[in-house]
C-alpha positions as CSV (number, residue, x, y, z in Angstrom):
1,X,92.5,32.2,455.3
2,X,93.1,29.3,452.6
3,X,95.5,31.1,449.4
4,X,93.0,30.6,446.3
5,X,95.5,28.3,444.2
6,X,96.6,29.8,440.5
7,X,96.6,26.8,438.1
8,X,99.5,27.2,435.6
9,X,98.4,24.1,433.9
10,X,95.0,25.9,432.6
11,X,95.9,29.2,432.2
12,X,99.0,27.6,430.2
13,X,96.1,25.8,428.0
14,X,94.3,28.9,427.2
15,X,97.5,30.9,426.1
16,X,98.1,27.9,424.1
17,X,95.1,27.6,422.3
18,X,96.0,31.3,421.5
19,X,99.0,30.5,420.1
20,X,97.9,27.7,417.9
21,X,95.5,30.4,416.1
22,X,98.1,32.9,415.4
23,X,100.1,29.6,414.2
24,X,97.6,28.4,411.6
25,X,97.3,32.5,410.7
26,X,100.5,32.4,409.9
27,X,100.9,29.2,408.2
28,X,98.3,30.2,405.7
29,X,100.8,33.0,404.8
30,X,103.0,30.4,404.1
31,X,105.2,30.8,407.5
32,X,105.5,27.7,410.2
33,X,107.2,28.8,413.2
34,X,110.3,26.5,413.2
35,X,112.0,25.7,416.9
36,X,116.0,24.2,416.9
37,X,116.8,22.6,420.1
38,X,119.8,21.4,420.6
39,X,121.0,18.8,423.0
40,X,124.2,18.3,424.0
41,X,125.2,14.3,426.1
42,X,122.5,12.7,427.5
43,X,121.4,14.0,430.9
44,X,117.8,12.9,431.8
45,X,116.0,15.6,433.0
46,X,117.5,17.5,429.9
47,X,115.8,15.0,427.6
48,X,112.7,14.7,429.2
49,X,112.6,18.7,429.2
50,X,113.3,18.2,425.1
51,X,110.5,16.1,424.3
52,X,107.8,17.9,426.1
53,X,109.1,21.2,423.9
54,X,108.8,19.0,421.0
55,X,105.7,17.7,421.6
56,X,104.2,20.9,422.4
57,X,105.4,22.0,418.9
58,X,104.0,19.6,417.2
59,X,100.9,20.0,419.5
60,X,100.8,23.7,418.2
61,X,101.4,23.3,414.3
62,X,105.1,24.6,414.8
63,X,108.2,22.9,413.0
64,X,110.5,21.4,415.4
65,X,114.0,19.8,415.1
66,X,116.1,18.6,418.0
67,X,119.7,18.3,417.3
68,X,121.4,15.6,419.1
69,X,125.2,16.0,420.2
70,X,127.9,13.5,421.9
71,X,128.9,15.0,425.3
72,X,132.1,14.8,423.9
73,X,131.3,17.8,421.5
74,X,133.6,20.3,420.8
75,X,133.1,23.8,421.4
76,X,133.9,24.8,418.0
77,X,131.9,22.1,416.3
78,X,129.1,23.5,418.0
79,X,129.4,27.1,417.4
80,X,129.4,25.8,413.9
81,X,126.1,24.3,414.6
82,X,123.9,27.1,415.6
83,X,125.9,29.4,413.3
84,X,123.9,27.0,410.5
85,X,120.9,27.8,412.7
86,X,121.6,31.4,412.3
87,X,121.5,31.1,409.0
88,X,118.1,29.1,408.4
89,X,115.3,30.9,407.2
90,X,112.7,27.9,408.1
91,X,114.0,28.2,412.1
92,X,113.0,31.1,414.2
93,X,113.8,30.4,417.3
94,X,117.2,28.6,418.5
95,X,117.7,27.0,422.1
96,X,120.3,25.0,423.3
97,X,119.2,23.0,426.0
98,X,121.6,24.0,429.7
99,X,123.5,22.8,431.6
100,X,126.1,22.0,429.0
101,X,129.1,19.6,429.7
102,X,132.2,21.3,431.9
103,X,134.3,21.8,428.7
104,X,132.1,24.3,426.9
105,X,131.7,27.8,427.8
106,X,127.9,28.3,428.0
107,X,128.2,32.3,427.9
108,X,130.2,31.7,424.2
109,X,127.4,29.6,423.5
110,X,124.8,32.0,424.6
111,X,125.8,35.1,422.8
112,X,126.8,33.1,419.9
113,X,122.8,32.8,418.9
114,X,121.3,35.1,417.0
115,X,119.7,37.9,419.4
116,X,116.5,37.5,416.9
117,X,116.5,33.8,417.4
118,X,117.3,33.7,420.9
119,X,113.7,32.6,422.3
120,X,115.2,31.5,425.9
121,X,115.8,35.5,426.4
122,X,119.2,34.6,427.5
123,X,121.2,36.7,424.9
124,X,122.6,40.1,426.5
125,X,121.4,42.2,423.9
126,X,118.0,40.7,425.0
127,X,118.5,41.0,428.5
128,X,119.6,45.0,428.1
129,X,116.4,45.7,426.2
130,X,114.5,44.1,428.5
131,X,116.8,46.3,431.4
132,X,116.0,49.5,429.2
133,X,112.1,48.3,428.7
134,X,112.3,48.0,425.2
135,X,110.8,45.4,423.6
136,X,112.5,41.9,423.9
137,X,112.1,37.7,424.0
138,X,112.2,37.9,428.0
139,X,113.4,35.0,429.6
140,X,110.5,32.2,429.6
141,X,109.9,31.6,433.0
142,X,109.6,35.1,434.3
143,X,107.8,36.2,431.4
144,X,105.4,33.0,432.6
145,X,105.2,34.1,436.1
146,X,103.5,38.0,434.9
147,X,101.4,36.5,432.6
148,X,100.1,34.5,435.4
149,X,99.5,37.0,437.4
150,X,98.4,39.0,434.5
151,X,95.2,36.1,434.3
152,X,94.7,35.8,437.7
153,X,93.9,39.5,438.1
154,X,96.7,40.4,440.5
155,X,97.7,44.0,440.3
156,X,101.5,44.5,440.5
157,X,102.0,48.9,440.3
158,X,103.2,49.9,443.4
159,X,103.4,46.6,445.4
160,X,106.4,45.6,446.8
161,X,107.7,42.3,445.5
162,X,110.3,40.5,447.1
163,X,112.9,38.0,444.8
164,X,114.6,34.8,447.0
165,X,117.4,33.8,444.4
166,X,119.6,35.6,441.8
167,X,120.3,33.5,439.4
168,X,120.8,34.9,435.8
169,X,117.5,32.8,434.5
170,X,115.1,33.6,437.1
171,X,115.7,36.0,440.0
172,X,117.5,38.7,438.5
173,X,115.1,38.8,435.2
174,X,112.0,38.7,437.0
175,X,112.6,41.7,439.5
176,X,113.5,43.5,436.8
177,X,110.0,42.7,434.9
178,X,108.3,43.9,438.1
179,X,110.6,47.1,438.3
180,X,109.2,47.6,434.7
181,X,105.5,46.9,435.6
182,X,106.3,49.8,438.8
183,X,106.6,47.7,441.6
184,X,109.0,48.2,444.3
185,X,111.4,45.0,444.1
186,X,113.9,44.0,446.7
187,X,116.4,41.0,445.9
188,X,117.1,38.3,448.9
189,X,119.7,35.2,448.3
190,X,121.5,33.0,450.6
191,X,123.6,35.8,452.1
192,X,120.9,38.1,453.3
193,X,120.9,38.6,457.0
194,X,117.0,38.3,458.3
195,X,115.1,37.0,455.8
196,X,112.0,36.5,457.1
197,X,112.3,40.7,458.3
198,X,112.2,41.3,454.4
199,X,109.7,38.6,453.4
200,X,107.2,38.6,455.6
201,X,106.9,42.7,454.4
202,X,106.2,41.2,450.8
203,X,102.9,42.1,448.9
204,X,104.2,39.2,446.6
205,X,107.0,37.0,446.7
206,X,109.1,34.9,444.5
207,X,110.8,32.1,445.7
208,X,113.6,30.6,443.3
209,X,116.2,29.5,445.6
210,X,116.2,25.8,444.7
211,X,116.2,24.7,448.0
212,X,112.9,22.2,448.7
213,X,110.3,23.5,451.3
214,X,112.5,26.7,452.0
215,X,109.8,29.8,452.4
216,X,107.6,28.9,455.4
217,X,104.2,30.5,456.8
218,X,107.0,32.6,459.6
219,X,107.9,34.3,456.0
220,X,105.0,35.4,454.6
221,X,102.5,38.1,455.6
222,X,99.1,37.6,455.9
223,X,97.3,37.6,451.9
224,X,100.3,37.8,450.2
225,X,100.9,36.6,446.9
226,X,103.5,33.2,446.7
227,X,104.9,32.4,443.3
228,X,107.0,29.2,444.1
229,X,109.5,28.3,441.0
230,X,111.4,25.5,442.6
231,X,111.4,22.0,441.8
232,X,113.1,19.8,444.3
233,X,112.9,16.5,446.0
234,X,111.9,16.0,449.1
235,X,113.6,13.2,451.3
236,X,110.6,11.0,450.0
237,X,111.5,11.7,446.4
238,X,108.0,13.2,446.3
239,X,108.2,17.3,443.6
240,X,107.9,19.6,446.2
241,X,108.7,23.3,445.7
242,X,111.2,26.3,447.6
243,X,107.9,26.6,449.3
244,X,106.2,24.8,452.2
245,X,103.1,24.6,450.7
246,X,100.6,23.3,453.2
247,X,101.3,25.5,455.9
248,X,101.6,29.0,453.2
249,X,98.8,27.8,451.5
250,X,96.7,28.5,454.8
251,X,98.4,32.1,455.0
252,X,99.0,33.5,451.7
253,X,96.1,34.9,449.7
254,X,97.3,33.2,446.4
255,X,99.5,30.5,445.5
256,X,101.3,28.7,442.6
257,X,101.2,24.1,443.4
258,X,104.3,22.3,442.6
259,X,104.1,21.2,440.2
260,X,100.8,22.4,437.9
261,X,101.9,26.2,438.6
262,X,104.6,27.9,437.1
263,X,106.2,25.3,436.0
264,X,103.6,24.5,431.9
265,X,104.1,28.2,431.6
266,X,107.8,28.3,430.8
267,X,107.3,26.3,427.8
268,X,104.0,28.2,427.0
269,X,106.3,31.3,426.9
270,X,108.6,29.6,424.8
271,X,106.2,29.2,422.1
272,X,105.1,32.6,422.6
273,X,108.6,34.0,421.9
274,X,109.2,31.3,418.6
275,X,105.7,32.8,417.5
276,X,106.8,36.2,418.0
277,X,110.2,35.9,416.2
278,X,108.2,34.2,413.0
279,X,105.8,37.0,413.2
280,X,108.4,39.3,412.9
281,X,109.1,37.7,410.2
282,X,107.0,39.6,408.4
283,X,108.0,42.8,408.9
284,X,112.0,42.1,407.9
């Protein structure tokens, strides 16, 4: 069996094009959905992240400033800053761009964003509705990986999913999307004993453990579904994923490429959720 490959990169397109015609609706009601990112020192990979959510913005018809801070920043002076954001009636969604330098305390900074403008889904108000299944900005990249699914016609009731990683922005979010779609999820990290005993039992499985070429074919069950979020380096310096692709690829049923796979839907999701907060908008 060769995986049929799920291409983020199109589906990504068509939920954009979506989104760029409930943008122009709601720009001829006199609303453009306005995106704050702020930036704090100048790590690479953290600017190059910025400019593609600009562009995409732009791309889309949405207004978008990015706010650039010294690393030498104060905490203070940068509560300040998003409480401005708060504040602005022409900004709907507010992200500050992670990891931030040593000295400032990203949880402060997290919850210190407006629960209505918080479009990363990082705020814990956000992340208890979403617990409770209420309705919520979830966290982008989850919310990417349903809606590929979602499009690629993968059912998800009653299958049991199986998380590698915990971490606050992936693996713990997105079991807890699948436990709300009624799947059976079961959590794996770097202290689980047997892995491969709970993997390979896996109707789907997400690997987020950051760890390049980690899940191989020994892992996964014949057909399964294999949602790889990592992006990593291999000793080549070639993007690779948590997963070994070549030799999955030839046992799983479907599969997400690094990169082209998960990876354009967490911006797509962004723009969703900056949508979604201008939309509602409307009804405040």
């Amino acid at each position: 069996m060769t995986a049929v490959i799920i291409n983020g990169k199109e589906i990504a397109s068509k939920k954009k094009a979506e989104i760029a015609q409930e943008v122009q609706k709601l720009r001829d009601l006199g609303i453009t959905p306005g995106l704050a990112v702020i930036l704090v020192g100048d790590n690479h990979a953290s600017r190059t992240y910025v400019k593609n959510k600009e562009k995409t913005c732009r791309e889309l018809g949405m207004h978008s400033i990015l706010i650039e801070l010294p690393e030498t920043v104060s905490q203070e002076e940068l509560l300040m800053k998003i409480e401005e954001l708060n504040g602005d009636p022409a900004i709907h969604g507010i992200l500050v761009q992670l990891p931030l330098p040593k000295h400032i305390d990203e949880t402060k900074v997290i919850e210190s964003i407006s629960p209505y403008k918080d479009v990363d889904g990082f705020h814990p108000i956000n992340i208890g509705r979403m617990m409770t299944g209420q309705d919520a900005f979830l966290p982008c990249t989850p919310y990417g990986i349903m809606v590929l699914l979602e499009e690629s016609g993968i059912s998800i009731e009653g299958k049991h999913v199986v998380v590698v990683g915990r971490s606050n922005i992936v693996g713990k979010p997105v079991g807890q999307l699948f436990l709300n779609q009624h799947a059976t999820v079961t959590y794996c990290h770097s202290r689980t004993k047997d892995l491969t005993f709970h993997t390979s039992q896996a109707d789907i499985i997400i690997a987020a453990v950051g760890i390049a070429n980690f899940i191989k074919a020994e892992h996964v069950k014949e057909g399964a579904v294999v949602i790889d979020v990592g992006i990593n380096r291999n000793e080549t310096g070639k993007l690779c994923g948590d997963v070994a692709y070549d030799e999955v690829s030839e046992k799983a049923g479907f599969i997400t490429p690094v990169p082209g796979g998960v990876g354009p839907m967490t911006i797509t999701m962004l723009m969703f959720n900056t949508l979604k907060s201008a939309k509602n908008t409307l009804h405040s």
